[in-house]
N, CA, C and O of each residue as an XYZ file, in Angstrom:
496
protein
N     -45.291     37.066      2.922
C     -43.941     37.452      2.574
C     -43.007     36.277      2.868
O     -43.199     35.534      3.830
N     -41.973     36.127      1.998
C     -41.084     35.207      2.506
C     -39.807     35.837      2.326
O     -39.497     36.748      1.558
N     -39.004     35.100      3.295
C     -37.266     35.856      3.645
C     -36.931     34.549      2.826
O     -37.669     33.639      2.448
N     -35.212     34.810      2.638
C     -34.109     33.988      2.279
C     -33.353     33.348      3.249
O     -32.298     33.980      3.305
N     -33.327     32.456      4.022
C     -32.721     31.847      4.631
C     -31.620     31.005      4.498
O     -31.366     30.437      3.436
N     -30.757     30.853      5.800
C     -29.704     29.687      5.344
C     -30.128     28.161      5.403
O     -30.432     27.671      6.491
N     -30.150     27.370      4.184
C     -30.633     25.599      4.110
C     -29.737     25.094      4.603
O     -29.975     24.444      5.620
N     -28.583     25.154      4.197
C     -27.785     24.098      4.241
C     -26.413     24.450      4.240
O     -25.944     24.978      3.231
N     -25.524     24.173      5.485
C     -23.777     24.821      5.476
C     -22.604     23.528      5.524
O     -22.041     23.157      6.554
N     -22.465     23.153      4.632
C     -21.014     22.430      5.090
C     -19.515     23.547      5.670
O     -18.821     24.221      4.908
N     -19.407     23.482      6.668
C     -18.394     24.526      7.824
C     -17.032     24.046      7.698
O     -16.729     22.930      8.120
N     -16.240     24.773      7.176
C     -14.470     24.751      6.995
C     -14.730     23.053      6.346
O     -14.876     21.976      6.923
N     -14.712     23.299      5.426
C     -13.831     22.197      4.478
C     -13.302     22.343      4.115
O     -13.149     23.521      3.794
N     -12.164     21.173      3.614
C     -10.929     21.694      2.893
C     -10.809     21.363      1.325
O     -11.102     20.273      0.833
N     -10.456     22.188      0.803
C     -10.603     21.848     -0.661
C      -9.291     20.747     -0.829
O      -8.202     21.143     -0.414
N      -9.377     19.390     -1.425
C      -8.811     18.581     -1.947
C      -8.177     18.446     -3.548
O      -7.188     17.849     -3.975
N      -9.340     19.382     -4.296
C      -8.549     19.286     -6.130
C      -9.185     20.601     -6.050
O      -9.823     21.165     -5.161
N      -8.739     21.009     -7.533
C      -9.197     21.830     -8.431
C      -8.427     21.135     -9.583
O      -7.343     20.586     -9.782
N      -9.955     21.563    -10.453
C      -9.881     20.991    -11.798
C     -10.247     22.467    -12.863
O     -11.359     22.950    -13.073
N      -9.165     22.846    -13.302
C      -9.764     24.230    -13.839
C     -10.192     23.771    -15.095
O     -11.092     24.546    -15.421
N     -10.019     22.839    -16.075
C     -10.306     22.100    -17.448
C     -12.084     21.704    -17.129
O     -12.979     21.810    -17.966
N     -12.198     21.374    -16.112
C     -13.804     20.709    -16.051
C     -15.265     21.970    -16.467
O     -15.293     23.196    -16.357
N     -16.019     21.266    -16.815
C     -17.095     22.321    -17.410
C     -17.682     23.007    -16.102
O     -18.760     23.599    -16.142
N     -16.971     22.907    -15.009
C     -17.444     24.152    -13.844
C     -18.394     23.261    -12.712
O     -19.002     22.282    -13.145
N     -18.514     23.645    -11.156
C     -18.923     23.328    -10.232
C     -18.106     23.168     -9.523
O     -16.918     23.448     -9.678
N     -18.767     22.551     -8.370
C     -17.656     21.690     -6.672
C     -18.268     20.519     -6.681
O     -19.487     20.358     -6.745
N     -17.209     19.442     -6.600
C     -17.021     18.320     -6.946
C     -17.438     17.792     -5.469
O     -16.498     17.739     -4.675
N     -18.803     17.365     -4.950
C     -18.023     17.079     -3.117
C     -19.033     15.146     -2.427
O     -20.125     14.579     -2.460
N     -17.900     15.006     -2.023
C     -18.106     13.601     -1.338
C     -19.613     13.692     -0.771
O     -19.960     14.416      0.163
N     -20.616     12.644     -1.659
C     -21.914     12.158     -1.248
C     -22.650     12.416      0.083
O     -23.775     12.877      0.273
N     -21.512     11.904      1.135
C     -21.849     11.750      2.211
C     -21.759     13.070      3.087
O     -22.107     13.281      4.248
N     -21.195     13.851      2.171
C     -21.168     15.509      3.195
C     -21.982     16.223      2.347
O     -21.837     17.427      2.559
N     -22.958     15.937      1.276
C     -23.667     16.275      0.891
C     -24.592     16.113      1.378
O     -25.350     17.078      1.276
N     -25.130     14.944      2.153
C     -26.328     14.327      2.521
C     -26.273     14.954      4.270
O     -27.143     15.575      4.882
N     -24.998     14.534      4.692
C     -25.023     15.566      6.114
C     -25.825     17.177      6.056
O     -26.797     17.631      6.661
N     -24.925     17.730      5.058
C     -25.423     19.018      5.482
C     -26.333     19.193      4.238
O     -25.942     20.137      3.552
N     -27.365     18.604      3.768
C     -28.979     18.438      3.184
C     -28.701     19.025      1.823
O     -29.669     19.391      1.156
N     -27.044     19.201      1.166
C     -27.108     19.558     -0.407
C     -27.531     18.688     -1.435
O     -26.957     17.603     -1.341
N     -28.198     18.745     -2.232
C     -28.585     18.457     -3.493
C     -27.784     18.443     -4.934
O     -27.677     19.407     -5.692
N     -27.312     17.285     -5.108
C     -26.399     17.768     -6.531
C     -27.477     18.386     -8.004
O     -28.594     18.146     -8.462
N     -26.663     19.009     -8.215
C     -26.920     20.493     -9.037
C     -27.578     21.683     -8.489
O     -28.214     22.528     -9.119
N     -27.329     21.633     -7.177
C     -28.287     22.862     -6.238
C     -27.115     23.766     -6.539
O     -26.108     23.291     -7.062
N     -27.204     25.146     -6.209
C     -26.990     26.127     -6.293
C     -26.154     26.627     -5.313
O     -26.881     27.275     -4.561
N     -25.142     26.665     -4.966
C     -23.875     26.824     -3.544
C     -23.441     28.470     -3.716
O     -23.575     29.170     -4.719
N     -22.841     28.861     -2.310
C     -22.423     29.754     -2.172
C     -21.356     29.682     -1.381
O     -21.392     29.497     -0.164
N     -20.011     29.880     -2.314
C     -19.052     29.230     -1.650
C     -18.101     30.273     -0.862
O     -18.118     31.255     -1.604
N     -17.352     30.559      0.147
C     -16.802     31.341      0.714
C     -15.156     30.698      0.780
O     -15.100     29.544      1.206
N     -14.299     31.116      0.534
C     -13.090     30.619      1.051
C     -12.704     31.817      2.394
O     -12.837     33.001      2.701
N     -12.234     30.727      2.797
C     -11.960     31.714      4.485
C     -10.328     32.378      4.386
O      -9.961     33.348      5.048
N      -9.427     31.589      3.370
C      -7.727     32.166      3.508
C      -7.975     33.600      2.783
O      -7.340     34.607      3.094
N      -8.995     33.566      1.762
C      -8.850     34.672      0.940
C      -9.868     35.702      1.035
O      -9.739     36.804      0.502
N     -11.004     35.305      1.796
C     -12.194     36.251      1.441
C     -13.467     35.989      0.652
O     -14.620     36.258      0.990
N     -12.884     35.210     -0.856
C     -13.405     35.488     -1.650
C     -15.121     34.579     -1.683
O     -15.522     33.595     -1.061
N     -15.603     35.235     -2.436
C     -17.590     33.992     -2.186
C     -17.245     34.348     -3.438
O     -16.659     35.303     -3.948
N     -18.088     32.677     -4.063
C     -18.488     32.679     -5.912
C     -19.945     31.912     -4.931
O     -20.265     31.445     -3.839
N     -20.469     32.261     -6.409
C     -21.600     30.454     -6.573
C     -21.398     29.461     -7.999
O     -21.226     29.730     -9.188
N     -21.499     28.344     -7.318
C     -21.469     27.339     -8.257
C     -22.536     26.637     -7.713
O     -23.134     26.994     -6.698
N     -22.882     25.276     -8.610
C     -23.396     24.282     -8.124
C     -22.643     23.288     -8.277
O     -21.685     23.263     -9.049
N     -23.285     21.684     -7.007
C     -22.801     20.657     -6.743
C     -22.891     19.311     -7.544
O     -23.880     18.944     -8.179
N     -21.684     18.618     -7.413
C     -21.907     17.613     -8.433
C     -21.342     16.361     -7.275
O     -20.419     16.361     -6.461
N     -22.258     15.457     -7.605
C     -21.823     14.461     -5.903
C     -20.902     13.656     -6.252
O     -20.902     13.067     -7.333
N     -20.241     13.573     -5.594
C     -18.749     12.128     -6.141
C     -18.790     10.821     -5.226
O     -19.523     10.519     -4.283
N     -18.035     10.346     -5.672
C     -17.917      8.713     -4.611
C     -16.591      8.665     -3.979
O     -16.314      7.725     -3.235
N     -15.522      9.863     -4.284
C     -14.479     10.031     -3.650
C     -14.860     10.381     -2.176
O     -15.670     11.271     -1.918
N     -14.363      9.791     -1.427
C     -14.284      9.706     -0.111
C     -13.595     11.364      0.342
O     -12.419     11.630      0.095
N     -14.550     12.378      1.032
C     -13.789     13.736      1.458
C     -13.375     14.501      0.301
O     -12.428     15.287      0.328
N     -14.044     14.282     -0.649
C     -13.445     15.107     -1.540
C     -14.087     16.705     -1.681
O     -15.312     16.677     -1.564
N     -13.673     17.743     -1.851
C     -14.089     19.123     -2.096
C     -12.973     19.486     -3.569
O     -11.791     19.802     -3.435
N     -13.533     19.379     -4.626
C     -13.071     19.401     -5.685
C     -13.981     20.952     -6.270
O     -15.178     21.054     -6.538
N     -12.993     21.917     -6.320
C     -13.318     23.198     -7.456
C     -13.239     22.854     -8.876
O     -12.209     22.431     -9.401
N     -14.057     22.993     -9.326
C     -13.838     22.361    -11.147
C     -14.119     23.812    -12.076
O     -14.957     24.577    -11.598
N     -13.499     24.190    -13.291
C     -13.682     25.204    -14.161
C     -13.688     26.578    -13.543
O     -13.046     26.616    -12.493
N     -14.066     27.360    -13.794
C     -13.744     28.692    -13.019
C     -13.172     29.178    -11.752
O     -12.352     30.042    -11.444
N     -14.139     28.028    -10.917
C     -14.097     28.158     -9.478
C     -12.553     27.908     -9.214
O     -11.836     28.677     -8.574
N     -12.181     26.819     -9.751
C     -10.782     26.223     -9.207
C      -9.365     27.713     -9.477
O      -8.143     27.584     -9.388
N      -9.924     28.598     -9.704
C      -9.363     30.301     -9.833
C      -9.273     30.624     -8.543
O      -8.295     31.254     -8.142
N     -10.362     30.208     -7.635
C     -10.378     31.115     -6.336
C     -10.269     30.447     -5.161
O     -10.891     30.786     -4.155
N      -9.593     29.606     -5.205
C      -8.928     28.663     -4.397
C      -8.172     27.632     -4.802
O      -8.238     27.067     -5.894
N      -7.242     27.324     -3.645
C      -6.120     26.270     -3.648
C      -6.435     25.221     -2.987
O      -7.423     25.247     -2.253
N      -5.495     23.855     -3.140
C      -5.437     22.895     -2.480
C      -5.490     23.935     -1.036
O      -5.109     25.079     -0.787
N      -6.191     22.832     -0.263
C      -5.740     23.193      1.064
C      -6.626     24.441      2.043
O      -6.851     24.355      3.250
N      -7.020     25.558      1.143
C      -7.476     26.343      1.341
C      -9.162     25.302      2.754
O      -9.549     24.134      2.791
N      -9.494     26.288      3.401
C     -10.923     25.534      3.988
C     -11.770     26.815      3.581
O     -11.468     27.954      3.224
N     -13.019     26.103      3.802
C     -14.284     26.859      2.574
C     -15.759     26.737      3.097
O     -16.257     25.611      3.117
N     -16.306     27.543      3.415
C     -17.659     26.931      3.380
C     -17.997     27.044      2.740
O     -17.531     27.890      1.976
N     -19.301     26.215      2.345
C     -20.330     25.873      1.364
C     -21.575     25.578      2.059
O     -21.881     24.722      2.889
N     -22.313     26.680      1.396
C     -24.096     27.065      1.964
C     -25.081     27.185      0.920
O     -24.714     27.447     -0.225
N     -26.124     27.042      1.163
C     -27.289     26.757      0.306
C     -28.507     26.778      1.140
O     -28.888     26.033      2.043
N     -29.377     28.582      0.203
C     -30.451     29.413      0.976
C     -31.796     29.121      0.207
O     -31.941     29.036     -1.013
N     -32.524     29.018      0.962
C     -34.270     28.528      0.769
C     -34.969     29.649      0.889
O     -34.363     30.598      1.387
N     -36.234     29.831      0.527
C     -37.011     31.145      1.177
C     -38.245     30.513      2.127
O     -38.841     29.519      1.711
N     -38.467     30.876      2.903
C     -39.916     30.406      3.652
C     -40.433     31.445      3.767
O     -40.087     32.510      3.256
N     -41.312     31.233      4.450
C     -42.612     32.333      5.495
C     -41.958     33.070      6.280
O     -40.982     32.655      6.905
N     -42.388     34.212      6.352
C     -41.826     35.222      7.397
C     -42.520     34.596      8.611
O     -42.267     35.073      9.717
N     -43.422     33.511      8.496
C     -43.911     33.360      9.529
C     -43.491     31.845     10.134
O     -43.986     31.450     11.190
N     -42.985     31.416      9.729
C     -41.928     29.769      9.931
C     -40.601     30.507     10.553
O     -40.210     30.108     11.650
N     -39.869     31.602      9.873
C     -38.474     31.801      9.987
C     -38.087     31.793     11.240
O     -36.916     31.416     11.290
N     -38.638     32.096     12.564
C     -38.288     31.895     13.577
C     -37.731     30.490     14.342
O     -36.922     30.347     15.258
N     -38.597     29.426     13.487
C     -38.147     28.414     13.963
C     -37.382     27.576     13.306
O     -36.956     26.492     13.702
N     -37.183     28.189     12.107
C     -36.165     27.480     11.085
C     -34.571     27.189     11.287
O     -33.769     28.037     11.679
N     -34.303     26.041     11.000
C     -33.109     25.655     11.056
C     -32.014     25.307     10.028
O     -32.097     24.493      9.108
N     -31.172     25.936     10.306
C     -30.607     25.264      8.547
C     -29.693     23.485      9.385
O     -29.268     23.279     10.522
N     -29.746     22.552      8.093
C     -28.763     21.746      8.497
C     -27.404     21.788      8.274
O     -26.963     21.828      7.125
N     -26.537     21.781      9.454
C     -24.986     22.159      9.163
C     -24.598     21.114      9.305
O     -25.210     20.290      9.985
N     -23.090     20.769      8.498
C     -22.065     19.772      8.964
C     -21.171     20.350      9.213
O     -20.909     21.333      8.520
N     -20.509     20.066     10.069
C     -19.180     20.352     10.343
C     -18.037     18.925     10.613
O     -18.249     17.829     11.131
N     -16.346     19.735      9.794
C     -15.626     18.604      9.344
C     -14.630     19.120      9.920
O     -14.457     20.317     10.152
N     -13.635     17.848     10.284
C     -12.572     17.666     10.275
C     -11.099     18.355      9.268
O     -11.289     18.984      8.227
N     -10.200     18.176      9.632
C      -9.393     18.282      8.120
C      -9.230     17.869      7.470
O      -8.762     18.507      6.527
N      -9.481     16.147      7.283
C      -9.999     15.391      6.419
C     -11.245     15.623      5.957
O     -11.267     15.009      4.890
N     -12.200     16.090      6.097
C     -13.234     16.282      5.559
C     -13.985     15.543      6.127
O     -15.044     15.449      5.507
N     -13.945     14.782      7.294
C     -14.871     13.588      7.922
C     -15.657     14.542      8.680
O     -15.289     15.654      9.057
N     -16.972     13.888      8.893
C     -17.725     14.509      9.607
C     -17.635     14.074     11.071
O     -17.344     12.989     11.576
N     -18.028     15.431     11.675
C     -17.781     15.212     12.629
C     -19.016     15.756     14.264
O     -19.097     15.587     15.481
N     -19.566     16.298     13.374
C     -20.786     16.705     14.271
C     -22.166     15.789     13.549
O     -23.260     16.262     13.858
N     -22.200     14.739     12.776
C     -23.179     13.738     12.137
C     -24.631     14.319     13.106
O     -24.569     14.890     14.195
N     -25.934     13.958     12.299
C     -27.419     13.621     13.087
C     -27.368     12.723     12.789
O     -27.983     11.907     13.474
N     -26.755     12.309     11.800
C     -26.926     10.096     11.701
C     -26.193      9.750     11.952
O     -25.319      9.820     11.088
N     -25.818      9.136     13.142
C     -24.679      8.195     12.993
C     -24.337      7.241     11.770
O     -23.279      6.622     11.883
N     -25.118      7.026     10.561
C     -24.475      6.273      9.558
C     -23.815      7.233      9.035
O     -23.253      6.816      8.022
N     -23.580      8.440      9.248
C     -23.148      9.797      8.097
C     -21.377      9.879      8.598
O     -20.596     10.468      7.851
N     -20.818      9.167     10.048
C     -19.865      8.965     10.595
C     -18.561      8.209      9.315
O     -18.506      7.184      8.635
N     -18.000      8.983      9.457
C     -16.752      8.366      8.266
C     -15.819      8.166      9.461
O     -15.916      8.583     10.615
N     -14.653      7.223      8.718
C     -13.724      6.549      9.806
C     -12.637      6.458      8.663
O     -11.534      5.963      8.897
């Protein structure tokens, strides 16, 4: 049997754009992708914390420095400013799940990381 687990959480980010014209996704800085182990075009589950609301989209990686960009639909259910998590679930073994870990980042209000496992993942 396998469960659904949590992979991967980027914790309170702040959304920087919305692009409601774009053909849809979250737009988000490389390097907080790679912190918290997302994959561009993986599959997100996004939560905004001012409002409540969860969609899913998937990720599209940028070279903008901190960026959390809502593009096409998404950019409906949140504002500048708003903070958001963004998570992404795996299934394993009912018999692994005990020791499973998801990788989290957690950011700043800039979006810098701030709890890094690499110190190269450190923005300044």
């Amino acid at each position: 049997m396998k469960v659904n687990l949590l992979k991967s959480k980027l914790h309170r980010a702040t959304v920087t754009a919305t692009a409601l014209g774009y053909e849809g996704s979250v737009s988000l800085d490389r390097q907080l992708m790679r912190a918290a182990g997302l994959y561009e075009f993986e599959k997100v589950l996004i939560a905004n914390v001012a409002t409540g609301a969860r969609f899913e989209t998937y990720c599209l990686a940028s070279d903008k420095p901190g960026v959390v960009c809502l593009n096409g639909a998404a950019a409906r259910l949140a504002v500048i400013g708003d903070l958001v998590i963004i998570m992404a679930f795996t299934y394993v073994e009912a018999s692994e799940a005990p020791n499973f870990k998801p990788q989290v980042a957690l950011v700043d209000s800039q979006n810098r990381i701030i709890n890094p496992r690499d110190p190269d993942l450190i923005t300044v």
